[in-house]
C-alpha positions in Angstrom: -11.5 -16.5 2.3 -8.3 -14.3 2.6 -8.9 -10.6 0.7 -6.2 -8.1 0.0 -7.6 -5.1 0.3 -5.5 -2.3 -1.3 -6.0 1.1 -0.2 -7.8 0.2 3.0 -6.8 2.9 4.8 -8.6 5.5 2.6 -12.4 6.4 2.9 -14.2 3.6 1.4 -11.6 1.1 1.9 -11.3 1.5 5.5 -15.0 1.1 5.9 -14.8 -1.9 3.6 -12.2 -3.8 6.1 -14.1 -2.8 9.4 -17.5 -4.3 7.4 -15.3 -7.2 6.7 -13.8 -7.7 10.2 -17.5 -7.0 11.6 -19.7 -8.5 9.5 -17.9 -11.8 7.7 -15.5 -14.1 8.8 -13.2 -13.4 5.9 -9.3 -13.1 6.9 -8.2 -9.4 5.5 -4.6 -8.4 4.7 -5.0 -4.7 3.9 -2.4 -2.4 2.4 -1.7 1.3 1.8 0.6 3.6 1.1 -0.7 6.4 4.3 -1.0 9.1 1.6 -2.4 12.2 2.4 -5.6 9.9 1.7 -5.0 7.5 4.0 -4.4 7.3 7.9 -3.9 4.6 10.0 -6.6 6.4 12.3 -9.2 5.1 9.9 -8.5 1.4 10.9 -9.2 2.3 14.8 -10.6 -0.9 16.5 -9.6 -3.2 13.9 -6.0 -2.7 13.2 -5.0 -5.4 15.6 -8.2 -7.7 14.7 -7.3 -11.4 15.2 -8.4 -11.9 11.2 -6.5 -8.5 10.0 -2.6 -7.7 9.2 -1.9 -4.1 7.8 1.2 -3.8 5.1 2.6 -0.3 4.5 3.3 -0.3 0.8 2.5 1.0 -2.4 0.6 -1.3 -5.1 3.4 0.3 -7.7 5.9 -2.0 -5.8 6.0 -5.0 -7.7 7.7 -7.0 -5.4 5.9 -6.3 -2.2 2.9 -6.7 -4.4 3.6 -10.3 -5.6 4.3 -11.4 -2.2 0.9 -10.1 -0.9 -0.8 -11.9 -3.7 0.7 -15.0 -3.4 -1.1 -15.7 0.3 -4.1 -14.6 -1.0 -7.6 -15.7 -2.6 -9.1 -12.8 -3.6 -7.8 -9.0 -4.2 -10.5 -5.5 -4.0 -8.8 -3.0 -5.5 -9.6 0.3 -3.8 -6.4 2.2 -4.6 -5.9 5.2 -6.1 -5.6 8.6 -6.7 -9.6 10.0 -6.6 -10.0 14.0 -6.1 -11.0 15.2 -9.4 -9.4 18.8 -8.7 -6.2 17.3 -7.9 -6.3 15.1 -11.2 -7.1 19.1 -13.3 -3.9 20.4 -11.3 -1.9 17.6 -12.2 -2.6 14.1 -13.6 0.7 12.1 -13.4 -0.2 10.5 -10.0 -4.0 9.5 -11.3 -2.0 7.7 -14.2 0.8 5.8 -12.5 -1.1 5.0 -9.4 -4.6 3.8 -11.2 -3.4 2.3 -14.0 0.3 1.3 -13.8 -0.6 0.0 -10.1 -3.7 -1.8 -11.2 -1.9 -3.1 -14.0 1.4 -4.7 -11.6 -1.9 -6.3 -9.2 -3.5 -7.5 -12.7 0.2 -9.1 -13.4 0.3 -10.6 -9.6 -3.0 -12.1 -9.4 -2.5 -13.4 -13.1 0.8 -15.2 -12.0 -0.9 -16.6 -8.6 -3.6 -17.6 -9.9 -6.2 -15.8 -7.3 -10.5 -16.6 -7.3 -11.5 -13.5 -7.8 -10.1 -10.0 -8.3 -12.3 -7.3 -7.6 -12.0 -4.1 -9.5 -13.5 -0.6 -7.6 -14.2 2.0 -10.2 -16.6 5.4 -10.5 -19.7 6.3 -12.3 -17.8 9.2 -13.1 -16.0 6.7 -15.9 -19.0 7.0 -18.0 -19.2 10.8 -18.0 -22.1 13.0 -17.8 -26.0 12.2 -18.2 -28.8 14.7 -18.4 -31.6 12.5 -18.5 -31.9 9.0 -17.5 -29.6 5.9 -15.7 -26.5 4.6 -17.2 -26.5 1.2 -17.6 -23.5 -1.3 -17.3 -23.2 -1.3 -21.2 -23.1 1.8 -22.2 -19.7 2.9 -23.6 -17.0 5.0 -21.2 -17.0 9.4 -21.9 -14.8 9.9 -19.4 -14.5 13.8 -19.2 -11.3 14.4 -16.7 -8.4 13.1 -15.5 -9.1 11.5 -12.7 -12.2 9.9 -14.2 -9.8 8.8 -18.0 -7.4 7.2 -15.7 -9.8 4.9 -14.0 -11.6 3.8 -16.8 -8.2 2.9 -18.3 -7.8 0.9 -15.4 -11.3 -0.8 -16.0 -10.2 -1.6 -19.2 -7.1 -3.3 -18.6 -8.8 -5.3 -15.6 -10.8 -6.4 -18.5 -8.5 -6.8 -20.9 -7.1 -10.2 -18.3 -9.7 -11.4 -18.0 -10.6 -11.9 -21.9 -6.9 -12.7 -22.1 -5.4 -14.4 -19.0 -8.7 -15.8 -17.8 -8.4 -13.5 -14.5 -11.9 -13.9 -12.8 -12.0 -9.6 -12.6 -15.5 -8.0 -11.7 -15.9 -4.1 -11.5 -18.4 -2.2 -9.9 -19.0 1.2 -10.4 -20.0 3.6 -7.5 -21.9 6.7 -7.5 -20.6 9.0 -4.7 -19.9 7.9 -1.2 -20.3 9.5 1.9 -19.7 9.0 5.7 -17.3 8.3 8.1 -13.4 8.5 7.7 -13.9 10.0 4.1 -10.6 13.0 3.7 -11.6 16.2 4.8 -11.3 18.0 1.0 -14.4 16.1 0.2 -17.5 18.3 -0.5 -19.5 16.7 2.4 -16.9 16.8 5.0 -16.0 20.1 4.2 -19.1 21.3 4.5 -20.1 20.1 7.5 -17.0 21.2 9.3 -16.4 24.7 7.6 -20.6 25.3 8.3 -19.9 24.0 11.9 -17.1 26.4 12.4 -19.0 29.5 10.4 -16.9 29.8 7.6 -17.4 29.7 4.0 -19.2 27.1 2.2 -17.9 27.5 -1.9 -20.2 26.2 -4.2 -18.8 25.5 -7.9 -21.0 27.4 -10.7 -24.6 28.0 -9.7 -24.4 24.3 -7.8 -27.2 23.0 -9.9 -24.5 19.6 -10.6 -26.7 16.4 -9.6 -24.9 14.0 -8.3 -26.3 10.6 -6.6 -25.0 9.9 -3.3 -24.8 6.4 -1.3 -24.1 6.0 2.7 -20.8 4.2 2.6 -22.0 1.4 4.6 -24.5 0.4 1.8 -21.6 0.5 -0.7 -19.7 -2.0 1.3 -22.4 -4.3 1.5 -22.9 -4.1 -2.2 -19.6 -5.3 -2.3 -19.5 -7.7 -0.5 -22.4 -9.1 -2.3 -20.2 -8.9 -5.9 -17.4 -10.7 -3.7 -19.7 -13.6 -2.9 -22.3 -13.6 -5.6 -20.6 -11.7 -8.9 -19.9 -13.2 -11.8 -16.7 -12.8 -13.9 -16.1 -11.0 -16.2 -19.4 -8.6 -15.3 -19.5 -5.1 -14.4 -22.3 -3.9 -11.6 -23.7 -0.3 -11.0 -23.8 0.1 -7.2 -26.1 3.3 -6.1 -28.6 4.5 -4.2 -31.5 6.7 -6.4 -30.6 9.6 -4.0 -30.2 12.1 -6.4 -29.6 16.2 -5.0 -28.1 19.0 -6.4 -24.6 20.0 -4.9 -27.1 23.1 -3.3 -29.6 21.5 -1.9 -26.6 18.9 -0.6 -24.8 22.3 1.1 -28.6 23.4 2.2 -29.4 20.4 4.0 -25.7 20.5 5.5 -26.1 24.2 6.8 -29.5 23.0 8.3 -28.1 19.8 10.3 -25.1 22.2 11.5 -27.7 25.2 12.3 -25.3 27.2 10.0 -26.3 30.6 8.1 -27.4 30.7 4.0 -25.2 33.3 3.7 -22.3 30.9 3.7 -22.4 29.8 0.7 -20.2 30.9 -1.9 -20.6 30.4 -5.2 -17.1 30.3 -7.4 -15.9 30.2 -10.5 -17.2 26.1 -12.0 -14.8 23.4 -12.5 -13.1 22.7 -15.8 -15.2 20.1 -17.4 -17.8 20.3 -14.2 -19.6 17.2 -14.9 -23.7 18.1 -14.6 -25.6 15.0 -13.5 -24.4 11.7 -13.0 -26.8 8.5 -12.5 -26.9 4.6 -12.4 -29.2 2.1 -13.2 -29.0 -0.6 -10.1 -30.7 -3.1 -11.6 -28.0 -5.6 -12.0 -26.9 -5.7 -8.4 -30.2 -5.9 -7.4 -30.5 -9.6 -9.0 -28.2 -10.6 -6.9 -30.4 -9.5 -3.8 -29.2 -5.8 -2.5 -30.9 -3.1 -2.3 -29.5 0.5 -0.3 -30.8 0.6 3.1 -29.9 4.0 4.1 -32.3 7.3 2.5 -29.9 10.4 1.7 -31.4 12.0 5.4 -30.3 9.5 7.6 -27.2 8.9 6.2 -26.3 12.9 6.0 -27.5 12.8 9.9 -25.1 9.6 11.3 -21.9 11.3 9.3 -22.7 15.0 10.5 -22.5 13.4 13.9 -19.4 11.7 13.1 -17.4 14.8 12.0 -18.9 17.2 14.8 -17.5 14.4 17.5 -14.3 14.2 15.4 -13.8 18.3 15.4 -14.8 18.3 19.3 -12.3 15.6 20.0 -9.7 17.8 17.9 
């Protein structure tokens, strides 16, 4: 199989292609448009990969876009705008990158008629949950920008495949961590501003649950939906590793040996989600299940960004 993966040189779409490259013997055309999100760094090791070709571009370009398509089977559509502070500040980017750039790949893979086209989305699309799991049926309450505009773009993936017969499947992610994720990311952040003894801030009181999957299980979630999802279908992917944002900067200060009196609390969010959560059972028909706890996972990528800094 020959996958377009858009956005793989971001976070999760970086680690996507290496798990491809590594762990399948799938061809992988990945392409980006080297953001602030994305560096070329994140593809070390498999940037010149015998089964890889890197494309500079942006998935707004239509016509780059259609050629990409038309030499491919199948398209995972990891592009897009995704810090939910940024999207408050401004939201025009969130809007024409996830859904006017989802909607020209929809148009592409709709003309070239591709097998499957894979459509990366958030939890964060169904809002906030105090008590329980969210299921893949319950309706969308997205509550910020960043959030609206990918559930817009869930929809209109959707929307071809009830109408163009597009063979789309979304998944829906709770939050990733690891390596090559940006460094404005709470975990990241942490890890290197607790490393370096400066200032850990900590939105409201930093009761906000969030669940929290080691990238490397996502990917192989995905590549289970790739192989084994059905059209049409949406799948929860997470991991039941639920912590508050406190006790995620806690167990950060204690990996780094940093000081409680580093954190900071500040002033909360606008429309601070409280608790997000996923019910995985779904994706677990299909025969995954998340190998990595929250502690081992939280060990490999505080080693990972204490390497990077001494490298630096």
């Amino acid at each position: 199989m020959r996958v377009l993966v858009t956005g793989g040189a971001g976070f999760i779409g970086s680690n996507f292609v290496h798990y491809l490259l590594h762990e399948t013997e799938h061809t992988v055309l990945t392409v980006d448009a080297l953001t602030y999100a994305g560096s070329k760094e994140n593809l070390d090791g498999v940037l010149d990969h015998q089964r890889h070709e890197f494309v500079e571009g942006d998935i707004r370009d239509r016509e780059l876009v259609e050629d990409l398509v038309s030499d491919v089977d199948a398209i995972v559509n990891f592009a897009a705008e995704s810090h939910v502070d940024r999207s408050i500040e401004g939201a025009k980017p969130f809007v024409t990158t996830n859904v006017q750039g989802t909607q020209v790949l929809l148009d592409a893979a709709t003309d070239a008629d591709i097998d499957q086209f894979l459509q990366i989305s958030t939890d964060e699309v169904y809002g906030q949950i105090l008590n329980g799991t969210f299921s893949e049926e319950d309706p969308l309450n997205p509550r910020n920008p960043y959030a609206a505009t990918k559930a817009g773009a869930d929809l209109l993936a959707k929307s071809y495949e009830t109408t163009h017969d597009l063979p789309v499947v979304i998944t829906r992610t709770c939050n990733n961590y690891g390596p090559r994720q940006h460094s404005e990311k709470l975990i990241p952040k942490f890890i290197t501003n607790a490393a370096a003894g400066k200032d850990l801030p900590v939105y409201g009181d930093g009761s906000n649950v969030r669940e929290w999957i080691y990238v490397e299980d996502n990917c192989r979630a995905l590549v289970t939906v790739l192989h084994e999802g059905r059209p049409g279908e949406v799948y929860n992917i997470g991991s039941g590793e639920e912590r508050t944002n406190l006790e995620v900067t806690e167990a950060i200060l204690d990996a780094v040996g940093g000081l409680e009196e580093q954190i900071e609390f500040v002033e909360d969010r606008a429309g601070h989600d409280q608790r997000y959560a996923l019910d995985t059972e779904k994706i677990e028909a299909l025969g995954w299940q998340p190998e990595w706890s929250f502690e081992d996972g939280l060990e490999r990528t505080v080693d990972y960004y204490l390497q990077d800094q001494a490298q630096q």
